[in-house]
C-alpha positions, 0 to 999 in steps of 0.5 A: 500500500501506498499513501500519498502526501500532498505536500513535503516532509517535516509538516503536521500531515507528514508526520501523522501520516508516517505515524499511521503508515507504521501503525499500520505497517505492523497491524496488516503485516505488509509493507506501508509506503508515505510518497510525498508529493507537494506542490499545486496546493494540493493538486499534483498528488491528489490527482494520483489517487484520482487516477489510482485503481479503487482497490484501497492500494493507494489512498491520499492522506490530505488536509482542509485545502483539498476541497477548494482546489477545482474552485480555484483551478478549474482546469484540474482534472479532477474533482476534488469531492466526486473522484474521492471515497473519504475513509477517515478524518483523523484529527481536528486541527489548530493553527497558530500566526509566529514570529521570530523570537527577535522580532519586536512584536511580542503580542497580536496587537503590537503587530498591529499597531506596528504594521499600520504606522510603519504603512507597510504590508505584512508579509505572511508565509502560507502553504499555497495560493489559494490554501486554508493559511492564505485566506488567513492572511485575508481574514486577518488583514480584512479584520485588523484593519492593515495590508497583508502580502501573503506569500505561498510556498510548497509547504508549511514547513517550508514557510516556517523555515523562510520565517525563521531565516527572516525571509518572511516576517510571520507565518501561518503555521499548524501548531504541531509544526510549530511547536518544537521551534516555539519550546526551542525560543525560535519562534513566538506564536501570537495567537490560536486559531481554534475554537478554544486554547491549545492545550499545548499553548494555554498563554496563547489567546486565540483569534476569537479572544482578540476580537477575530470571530471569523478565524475560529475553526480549525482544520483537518487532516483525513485520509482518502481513497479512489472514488469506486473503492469498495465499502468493505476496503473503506469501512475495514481501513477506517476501522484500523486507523481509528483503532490506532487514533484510540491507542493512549500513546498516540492519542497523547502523541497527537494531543502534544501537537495540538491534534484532537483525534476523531471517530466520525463515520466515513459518510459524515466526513464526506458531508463534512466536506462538502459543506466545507466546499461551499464555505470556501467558493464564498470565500473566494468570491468575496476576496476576489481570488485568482490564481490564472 
């Protein structure tokens, strides 16, 4: 079995999705494979599943960002909601806006301040044009009242390191990716986009606390097969991931990274993200977001 990355090593998703891949590795007792593939905002490996055989061979473990993709590009071969089976959501997600640790802003507010009498956009680092951290930027910049330039790259990972070697001055980062820079002193986090605080970074208000009632919900990551997958393939994978996400060493180990497990059913997921589908063309439209 193969199991698609949409994006580089060294992000939340890679390392949750090897995590599974070696859980499930010794669980069926055959060979689990993580290929990561990144870039196109999620497209270049996503269309690998959609063209996979449904066999439940070869399966893409992906993020909220994957259903906005046919919005944005409608020249993608493929779509992201009909060409998929979804199997499991894995996690809830929470995310969080860093800083260096030398930079001057030490709160959201300061930043603030900061970027509108200097009269100068704040760059903004996000995993891809069109991504779910770029229409934070958005939000962010509509609420506060400044400019904001963000600036796509292949990965969050990727945005994180640019952050750190001063390239860019904040990023959009899920909190697992940037929490073992914030214990290192590397970077500061300013605030959670979450429903409520991280359990990981409970002196880190969130959004919604600072008076940004529109970066409230958090992400996902969740596993997907081929549409045509048969249900038994679907119902017997989800049952074994789910199994794994129930283990108190991984529960503890996702909890540590700002991951909250969840057991939904494969159908719920899928309505899930449909409703999420029609929450992004809105947000699209209202930005006047192109990437053509």
């Amino acid at each position: 079995m193969r199991i698609i990355l949409p994006g580089p090593p060294g992000s939340s998703p890679d390392r949750i999705t090897r995590l599974l891949a070696e859980q499930l590795n010794k669980k069926w007792k055959q060979p689990v494979v993580v290929e990561n593939r990144p870039g196109g905002t999620t497209r270049i490996g996503a269309e690998i599943v959609a063209r996979a055989a449904p066999d439940g061979y070869t399966l893409l473990s992906t993020f909220v960002s994957h259903g906005m993709v046919k919005l944005l590009y409608p020249e993608t071969p493929y779509d992201p909601i009909t060409d998929f089976a979804p199997v499991v959501q894995l996690v809830d997600t929470e995310t969080t806006l860093v800083v260096r640790s030398d930079s001057p802003y030490k709160t959201l507010q300061e930043m603030i301040e900061g970027v509108k009498k200097r009269g100068r956009p704040l760059g903004i680092g996000n995993f891809g044009t069109g991504s779910s951290f770029h229409f934070y930027s958005l939000i962010l910049g509509q609420g506060a009242g400044i400019d904001v330039l963000p600036v796509p790259y292949k990965g969050e990972a990727l945005s994180l390191s640019d952050m750190i070697g001063g390239h860019v001055e904040a990023s959009f980062n899920s909190v697992g990716t940037a929490i073992p820079h914030i214990r290192e002193g590397r970077v500061r986090a300013l605030a959670v986009l979450a429903p409520k605080r991280s359990r990981v970074l409970p002196d880190v208000p969130t959004f919604l606390e600072l008076g940004f009632p529109r970066l409230r919900a958090g992400g996902w990551f969740g596993v997907l097969a081929p549409a045509g997958t048969p249900k038994p393939v679907i119902d017997k994978i989800r049952t074994d991931i789910q199994s794994i996400l129930r283990e108190p060493d991984v529960t503890k180990w996702l909890r540590d990274q700002g991951l909250e497990p969840t057991f939904e059913s494969s159908e719920a997921f899928g309505e899930s993200m449909k409703r999420e589908a029609v929450e992004w063309e809105k947000l699209i439209k209202e930005f006047k977001i192109s990437v053509n």
